[in-house]
N, C-alpha and C positions, 0 to 999 in steps of 0.2 A: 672680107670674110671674118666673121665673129665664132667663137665659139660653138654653138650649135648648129649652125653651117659645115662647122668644121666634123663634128661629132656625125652628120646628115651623111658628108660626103663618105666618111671611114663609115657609116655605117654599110654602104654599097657593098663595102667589100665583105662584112663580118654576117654571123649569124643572126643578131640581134642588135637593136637601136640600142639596147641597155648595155651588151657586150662591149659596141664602136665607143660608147660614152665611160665605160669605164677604161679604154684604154689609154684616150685622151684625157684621164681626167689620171692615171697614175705617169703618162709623160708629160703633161704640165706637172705636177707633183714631183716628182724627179728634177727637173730642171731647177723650180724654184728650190728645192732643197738644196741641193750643189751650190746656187747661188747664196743663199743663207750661210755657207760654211766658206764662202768667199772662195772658193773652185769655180774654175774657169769648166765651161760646156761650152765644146766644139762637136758641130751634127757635117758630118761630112756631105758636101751642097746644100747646104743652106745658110751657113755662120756661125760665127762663135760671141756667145754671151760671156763677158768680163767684169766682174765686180769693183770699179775703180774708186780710191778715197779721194774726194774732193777736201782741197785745206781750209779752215775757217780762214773769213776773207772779213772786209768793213764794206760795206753797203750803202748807198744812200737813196732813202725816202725820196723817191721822184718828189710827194706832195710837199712834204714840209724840207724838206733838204737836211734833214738832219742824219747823220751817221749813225748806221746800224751794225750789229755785231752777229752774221751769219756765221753759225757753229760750222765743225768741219762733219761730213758725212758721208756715206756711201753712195754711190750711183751706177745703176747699170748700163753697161754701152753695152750695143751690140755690131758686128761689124760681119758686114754679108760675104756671102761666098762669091768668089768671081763667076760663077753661073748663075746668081741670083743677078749680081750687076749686069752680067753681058745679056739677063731678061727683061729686063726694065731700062736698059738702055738701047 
């Protein structure tokens, strides 16, 4: 499911395709803000989105073998809800 798929199916329920698309478009908005501000967003059954710092690490160049200097940086996990798991398992 993409996007507009997703905006198609909320639109079912709403008055308007423009309505369902702008409610999806302020809860993605929401989400990535929190994340932005490194707040953790937990959606009760479906998972919770964590902002975690990865440390800068040395790397090496599969090609040339030489050692590289990956900076440290932020990374999102997300980690599903046990109703999410117990659907796809």
């Amino acid at each position: 499911m993409n996007k507009v798929e997703l905006v198609e199916k909320v639109a079912e329920l709403t008055e308007t395709k423009k309505q369902a698309q702008e409610i999806v478009e302020t809860i993605l908005a929401s989400i990535k803000g929190a994340l932005k501000k490194k707040e953790d967003v937990a959606i009760a059954g479906f998972g919770a989105f964590k902002v975690k710092k990865v440390k800068a690490k040395t790397a090496r160049n599969p090609k040339t073998g030489e050692a590289i200097k990956v900076p440290a940086k932020n990374k999102v996990t997300w980690k599903p809800s046990k109703e999410v798991k117990e659907l796809v398992n």
